[in-house]
C-alpha positions as CSV (number, residue, x, y, z in Angstrom):
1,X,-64.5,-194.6,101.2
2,X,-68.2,-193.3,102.2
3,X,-69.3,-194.6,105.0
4,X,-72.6,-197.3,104.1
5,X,-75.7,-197.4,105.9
6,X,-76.2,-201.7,107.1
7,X,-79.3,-202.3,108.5
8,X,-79.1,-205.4,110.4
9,X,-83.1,-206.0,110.4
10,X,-82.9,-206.2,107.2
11,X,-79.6,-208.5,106.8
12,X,-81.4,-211.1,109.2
13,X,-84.4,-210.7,106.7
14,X,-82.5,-213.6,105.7
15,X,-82.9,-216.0,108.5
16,X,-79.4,-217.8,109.2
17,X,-80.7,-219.7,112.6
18,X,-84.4,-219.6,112.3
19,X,-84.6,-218.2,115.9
20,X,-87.6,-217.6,117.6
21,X,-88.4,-214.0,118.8
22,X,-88.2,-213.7,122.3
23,X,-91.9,-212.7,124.3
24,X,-91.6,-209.3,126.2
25,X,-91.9,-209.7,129.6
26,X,-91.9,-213.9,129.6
27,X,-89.6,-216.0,131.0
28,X,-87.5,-217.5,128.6
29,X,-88.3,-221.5,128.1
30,X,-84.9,-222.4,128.3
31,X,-84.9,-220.9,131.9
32,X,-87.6,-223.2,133.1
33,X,-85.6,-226.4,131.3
34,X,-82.2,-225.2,133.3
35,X,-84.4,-224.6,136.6
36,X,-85.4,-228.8,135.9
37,X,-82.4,-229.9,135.0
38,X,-80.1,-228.6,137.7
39,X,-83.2,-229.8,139.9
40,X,-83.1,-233.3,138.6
41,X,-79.5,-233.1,138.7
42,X,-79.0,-232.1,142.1
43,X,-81.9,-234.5,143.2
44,X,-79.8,-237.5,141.5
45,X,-76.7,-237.1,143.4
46,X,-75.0,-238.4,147.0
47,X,-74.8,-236.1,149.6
48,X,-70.8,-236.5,149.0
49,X,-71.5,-235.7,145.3
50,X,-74.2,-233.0,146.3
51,X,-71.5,-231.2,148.7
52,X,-69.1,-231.0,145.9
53,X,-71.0,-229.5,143.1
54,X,-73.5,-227.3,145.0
55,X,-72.3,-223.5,146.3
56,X,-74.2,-221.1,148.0
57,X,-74.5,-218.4,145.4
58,X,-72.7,-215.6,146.6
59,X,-69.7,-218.3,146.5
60,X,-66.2,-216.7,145.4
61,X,-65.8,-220.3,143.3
62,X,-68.7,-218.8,141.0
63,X,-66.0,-216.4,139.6
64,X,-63.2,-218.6,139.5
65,X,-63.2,-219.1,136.1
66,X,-60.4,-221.0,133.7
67,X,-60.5,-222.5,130.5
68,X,-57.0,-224.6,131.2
69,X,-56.1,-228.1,132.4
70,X,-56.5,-227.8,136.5
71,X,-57.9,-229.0,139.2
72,X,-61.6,-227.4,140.1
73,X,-64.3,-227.4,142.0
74,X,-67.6,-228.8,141.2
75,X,-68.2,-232.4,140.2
76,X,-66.7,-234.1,137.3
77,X,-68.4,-236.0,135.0
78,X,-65.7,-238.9,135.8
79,X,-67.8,-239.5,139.3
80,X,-71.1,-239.5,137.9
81,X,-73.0,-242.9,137.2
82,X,-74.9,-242.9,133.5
83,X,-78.5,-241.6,135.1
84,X,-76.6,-238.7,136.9
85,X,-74.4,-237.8,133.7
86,X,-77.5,-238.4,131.7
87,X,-79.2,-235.2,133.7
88,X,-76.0,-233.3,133.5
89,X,-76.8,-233.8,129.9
90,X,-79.8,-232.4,130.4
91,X,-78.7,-228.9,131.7
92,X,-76.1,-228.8,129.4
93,X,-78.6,-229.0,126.5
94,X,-81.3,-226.8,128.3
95,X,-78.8,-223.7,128.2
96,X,-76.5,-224.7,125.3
97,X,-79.2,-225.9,122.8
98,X,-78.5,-229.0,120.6
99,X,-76.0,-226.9,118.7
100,X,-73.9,-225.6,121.1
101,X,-74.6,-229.1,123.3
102,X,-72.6,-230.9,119.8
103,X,-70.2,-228.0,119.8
104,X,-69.3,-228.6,123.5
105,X,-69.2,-232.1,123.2
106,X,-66.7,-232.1,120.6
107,X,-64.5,-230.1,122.2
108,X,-64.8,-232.8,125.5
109,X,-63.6,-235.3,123.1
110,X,-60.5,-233.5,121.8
111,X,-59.1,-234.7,125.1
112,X,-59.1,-238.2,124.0
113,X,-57.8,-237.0,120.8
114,X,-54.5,-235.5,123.0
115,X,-54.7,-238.7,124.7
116,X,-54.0,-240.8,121.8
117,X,-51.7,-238.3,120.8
118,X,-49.3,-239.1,123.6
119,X,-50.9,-236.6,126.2
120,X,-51.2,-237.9,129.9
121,X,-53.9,-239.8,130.4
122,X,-54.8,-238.4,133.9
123,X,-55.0,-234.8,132.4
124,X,-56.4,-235.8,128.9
125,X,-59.7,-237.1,129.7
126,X,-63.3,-236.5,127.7
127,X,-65.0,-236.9,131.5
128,X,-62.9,-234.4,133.3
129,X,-65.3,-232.0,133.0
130,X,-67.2,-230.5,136.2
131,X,-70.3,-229.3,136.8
132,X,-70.7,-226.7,139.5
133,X,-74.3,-225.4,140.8
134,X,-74.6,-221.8,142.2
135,X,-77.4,-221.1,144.7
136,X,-81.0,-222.7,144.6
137,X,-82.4,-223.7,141.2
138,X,-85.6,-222.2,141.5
139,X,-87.9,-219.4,139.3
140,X,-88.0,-217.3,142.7
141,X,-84.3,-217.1,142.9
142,X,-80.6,-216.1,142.0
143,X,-79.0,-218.9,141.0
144,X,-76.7,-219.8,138.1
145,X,-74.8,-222.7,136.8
146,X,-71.2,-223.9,135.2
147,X,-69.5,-226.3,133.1
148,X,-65.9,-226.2,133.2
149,X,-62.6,-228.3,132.1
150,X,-59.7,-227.9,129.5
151,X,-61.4,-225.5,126.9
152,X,-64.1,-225.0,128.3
153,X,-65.9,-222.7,130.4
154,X,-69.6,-222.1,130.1
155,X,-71.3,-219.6,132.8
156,X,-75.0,-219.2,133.2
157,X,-76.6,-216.7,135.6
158,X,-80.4,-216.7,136.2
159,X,-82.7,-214.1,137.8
160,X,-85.9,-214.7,139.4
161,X,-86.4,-217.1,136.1
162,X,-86.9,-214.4,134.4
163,X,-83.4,-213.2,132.9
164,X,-80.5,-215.2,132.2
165,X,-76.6,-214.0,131.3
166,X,-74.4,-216.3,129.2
167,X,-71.0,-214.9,129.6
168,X,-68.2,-215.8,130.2
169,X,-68.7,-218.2,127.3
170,X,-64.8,-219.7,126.7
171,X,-64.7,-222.3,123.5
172,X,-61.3,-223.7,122.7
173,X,-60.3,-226.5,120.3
174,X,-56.8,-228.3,120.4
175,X,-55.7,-229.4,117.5
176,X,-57.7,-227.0,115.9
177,X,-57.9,-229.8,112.9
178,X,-56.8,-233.4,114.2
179,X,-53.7,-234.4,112.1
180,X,-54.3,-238.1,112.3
181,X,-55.5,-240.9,113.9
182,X,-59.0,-242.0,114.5
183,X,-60.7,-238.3,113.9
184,X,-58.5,-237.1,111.5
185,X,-59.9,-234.0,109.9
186,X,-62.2,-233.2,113.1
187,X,-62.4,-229.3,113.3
188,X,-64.6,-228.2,116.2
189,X,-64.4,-224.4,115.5
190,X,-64.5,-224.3,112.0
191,X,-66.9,-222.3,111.0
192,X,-65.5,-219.4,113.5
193,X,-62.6,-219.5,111.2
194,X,-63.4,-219.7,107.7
195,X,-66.3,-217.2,108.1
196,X,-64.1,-214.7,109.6
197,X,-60.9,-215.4,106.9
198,X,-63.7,-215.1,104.7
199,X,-64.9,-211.8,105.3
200,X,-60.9,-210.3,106.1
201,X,-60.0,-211.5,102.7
202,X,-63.4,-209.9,101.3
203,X,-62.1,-206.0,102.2
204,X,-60.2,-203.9,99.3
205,X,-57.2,-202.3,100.8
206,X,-59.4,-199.4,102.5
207,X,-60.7,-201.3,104.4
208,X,-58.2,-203.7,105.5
209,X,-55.9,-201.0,106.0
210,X,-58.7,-200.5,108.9
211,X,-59.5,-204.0,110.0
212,X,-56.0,-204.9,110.4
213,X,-54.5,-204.1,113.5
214,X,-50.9,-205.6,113.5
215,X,-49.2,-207.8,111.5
216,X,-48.5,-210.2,114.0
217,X,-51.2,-212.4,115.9
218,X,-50.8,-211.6,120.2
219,X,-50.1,-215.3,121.7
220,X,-53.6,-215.7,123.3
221,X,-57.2,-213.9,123.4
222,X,-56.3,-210.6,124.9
223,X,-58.9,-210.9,127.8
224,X,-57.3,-214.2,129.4
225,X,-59.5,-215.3,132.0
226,X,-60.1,-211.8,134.0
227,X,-63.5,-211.4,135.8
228,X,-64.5,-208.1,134.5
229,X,-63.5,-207.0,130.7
230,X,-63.6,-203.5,129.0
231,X,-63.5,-202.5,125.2
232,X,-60.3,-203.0,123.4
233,X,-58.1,-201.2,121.6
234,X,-57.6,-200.5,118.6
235,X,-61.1,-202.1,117.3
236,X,-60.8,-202.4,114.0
237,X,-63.1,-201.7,110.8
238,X,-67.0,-200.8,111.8
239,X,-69.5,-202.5,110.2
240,X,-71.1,-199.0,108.5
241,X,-67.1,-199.3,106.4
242,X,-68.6,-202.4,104.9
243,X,-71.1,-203.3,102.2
244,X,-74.1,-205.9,102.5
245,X,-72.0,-208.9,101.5
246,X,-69.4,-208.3,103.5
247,X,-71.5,-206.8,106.7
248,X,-73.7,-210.1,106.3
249,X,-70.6,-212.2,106.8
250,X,-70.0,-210.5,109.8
251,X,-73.4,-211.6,111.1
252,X,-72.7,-214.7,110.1
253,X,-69.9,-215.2,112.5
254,X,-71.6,-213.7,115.4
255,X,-74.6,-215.9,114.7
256,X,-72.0,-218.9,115.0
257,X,-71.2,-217.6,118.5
258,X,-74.9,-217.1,118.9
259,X,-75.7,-220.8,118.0
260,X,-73.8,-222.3,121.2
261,X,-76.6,-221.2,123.4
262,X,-80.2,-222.0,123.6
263,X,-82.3,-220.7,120.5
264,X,-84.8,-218.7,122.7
265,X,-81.2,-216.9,124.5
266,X,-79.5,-216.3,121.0
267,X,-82.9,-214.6,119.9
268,X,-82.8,-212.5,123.1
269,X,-79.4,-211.9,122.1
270,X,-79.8,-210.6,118.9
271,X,-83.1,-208.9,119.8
272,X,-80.8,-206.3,122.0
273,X,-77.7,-206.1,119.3
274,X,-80.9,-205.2,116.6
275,X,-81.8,-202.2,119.0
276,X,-78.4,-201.5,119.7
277,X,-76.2,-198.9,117.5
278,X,-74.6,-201.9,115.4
279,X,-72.6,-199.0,113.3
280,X,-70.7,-199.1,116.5
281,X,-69.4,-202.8,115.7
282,X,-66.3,-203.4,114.5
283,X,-64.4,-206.3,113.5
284,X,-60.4,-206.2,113.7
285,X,-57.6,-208.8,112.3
286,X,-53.9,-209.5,113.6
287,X,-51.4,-211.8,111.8
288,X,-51.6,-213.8,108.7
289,X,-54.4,-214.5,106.4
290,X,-53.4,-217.6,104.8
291,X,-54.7,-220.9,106.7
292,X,-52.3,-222.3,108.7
293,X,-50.4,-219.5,110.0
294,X,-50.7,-217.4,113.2
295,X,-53.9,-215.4,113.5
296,X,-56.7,-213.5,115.6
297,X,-60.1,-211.3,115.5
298,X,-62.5,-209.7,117.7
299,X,-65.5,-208.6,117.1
300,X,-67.2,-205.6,119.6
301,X,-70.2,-203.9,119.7
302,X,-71.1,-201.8,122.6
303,X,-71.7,-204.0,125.0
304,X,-69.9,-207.2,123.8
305,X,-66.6,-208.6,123.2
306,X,-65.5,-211.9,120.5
307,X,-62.2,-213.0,120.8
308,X,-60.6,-215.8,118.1
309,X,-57.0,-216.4,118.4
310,X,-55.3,-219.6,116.8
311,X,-51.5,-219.2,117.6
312,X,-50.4,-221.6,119.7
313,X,-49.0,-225.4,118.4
314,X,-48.3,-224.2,114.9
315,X,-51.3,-222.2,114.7
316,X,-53.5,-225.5,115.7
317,X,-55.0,-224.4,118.9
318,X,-57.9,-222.4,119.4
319,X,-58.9,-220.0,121.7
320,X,-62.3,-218.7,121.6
321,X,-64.8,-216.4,124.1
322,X,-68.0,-214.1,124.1
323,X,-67.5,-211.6,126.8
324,X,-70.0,-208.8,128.3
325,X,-68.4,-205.9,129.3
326,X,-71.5,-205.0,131.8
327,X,-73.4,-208.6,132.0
328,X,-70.5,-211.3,132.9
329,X,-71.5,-213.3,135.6
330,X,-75.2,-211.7,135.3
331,X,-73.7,-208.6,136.9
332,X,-76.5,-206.2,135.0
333,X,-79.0,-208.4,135.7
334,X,-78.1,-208.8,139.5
335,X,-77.7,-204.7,139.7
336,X,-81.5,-204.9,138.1
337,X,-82.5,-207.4,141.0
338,X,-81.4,-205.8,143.6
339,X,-83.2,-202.6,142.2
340,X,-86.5,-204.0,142.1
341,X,-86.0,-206.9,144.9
342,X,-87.4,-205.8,148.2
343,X,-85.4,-204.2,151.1
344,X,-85.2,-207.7,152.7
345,X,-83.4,-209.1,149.6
């Protein structure tokens, strides 16, 4: 098969978020939102509560990252009264957008799901969530921010207001689709797996003979929960192997990934993929293709990593991430700070 020539400019001629494009050289409005929520937040809070969820920067506990059920630092949202959870809210929003906000927030309440599913209810519990504030909020400064429980890891690194970095960005969902009960039906990833079973059933047998990289599904998202990731192999079909239906599928799933952070971050975020080589994307598939069975994808451009892998439970449990093989934990953007900053920095 010949390989095709996919513009992505013009398969987003189409818009599927409506996303603003991002002003050279401005700070993005969604840093200036963080910068007043984490302030507000902090400002809210004991100095008990304010000793627990605020690090210096340069804090190992900033990379400590996990998406399972343990104890962490920070402060949960199980200690906060309702004006102190109402500005965690806030931040949450400010970084996540409403979108991803909802998304998060249904994965929080999958733990009362597991709860009324027989799951402890010391472990399984929607407010065991903790926030964790890294350095100074302030559009001068490093600092960065987390949200972190069961399924859940969200990292945000800001520099000198100017820049921010996303990643890690863990989403998980167990069950995948609640079996019964009060929510029965609830799916909080859905649309990161119908679009992608979509598109894998949408290739001839060329192509899936490329986009299918084993048979069976490996038991978790290969990456885990390491600090620093590199570029997989093998990584599947690139997007130049696929024509304009099935290419605009394929940004259609990384615009769902897209739409858990904050519109003006997503545009950012697509404004560098757009002036990257995105021949060099590639999408891969292990295990089954039915629903209900054992299954995983990535998707990886050059400097990006998705991982989807439902496996676990009966194939009911998701595991889901957006991973920067240069920017995790703001690493570019800190090298770029330190560039420019002055000696004294």
């Amino acid at each position: 098969m010949p390989a095709r020539s996919v513009s992505l400019l013009l398969l987003l001629a189409v818009p599927l978020l409506a996303l603003p494009s991002p002003q050279a050289g401005t700070a993005p409005p969604s840093s200036a939102e963080m910068i007043r929520a984490a302030t507000g937040f902090l400002e809210s809070l004991t100095p008990e509560q304010r000793t627990a969820a605020a690090f210096e920067f340069a804090d190992a506990e900033r990379l400590n990252w996990h998406f399972i059920p343990r104890e962490r630092r920070g402060l949960p949202l199980k200690e906060m009264d309702e004006t102190q959870r109402q500005r965690a809210r806030a931040l949450f929003e400010a970084g996540l957008g409403q979108r991803g906000y909802m998304k998060a927030s249904t994965v929080m309440q999958l733990e009362a799901v597991l709860r009324e599913m027989g799951g402890d209810p010391d472990v399984r519990d929607p407010e065991r969530y903790y926030v964790s504030v890294f350095g100074r909020p302030s559009a001068d400064a490093l600092w960065g921010w987390r949200l972190e429980g069961h399924h859940l890891s969200l990292n945000f690194t800001i520099t000198r207001g100017a820049m921010v970095a996303t990643a890690p960005a863990f989403f998980g969902a167990n069950p995948a689709t609640v079996p019964s009960g009060s929510r029965q039906g609830l799916r909080a990833l859905a649309a990161e797996e119908d679009l992608a079973r979509e598109l894998v059933r949408a290739l001839d047998a060329e192509q899936r003979a490329l986009a299918v990289i084993a048979q069976d599904a490996p038991r978790d998202i290969i990456t885990g929960n390491r600090n620093e990731v590199e570029p997989l192999s093998p990584a599947g079909i690139p997007v130049n192997r696929l024509d304009a239906r099935q290419a605009a599928l394929l940004v259609r799933i990384i615009d769902e990934y897209l739409a858990r952070m904050a519109d003006d971050l997503a545009a950012a975020r697509r404004d560098r993929l757009e002036q990257a080589d995105f021949a060099a994307v590639t999408f891969a598939w292990a295990g089954a293709i039915e629903p209900g069975a054992p299954h995983y994808y990535r998707i990886q451009g050059p400097s990006f990593l998705i991982e989807f892998d439902n496996t676990q439970n009966n194939a009911n449990h998701v595991h889901s991430v957006w991973r920067d093989f240069d920017g995790d934990f703001g690493r570019d953007l800190l090298s770029e700070h330190y560039r420019s900053a002055p000696r004294s920095h």
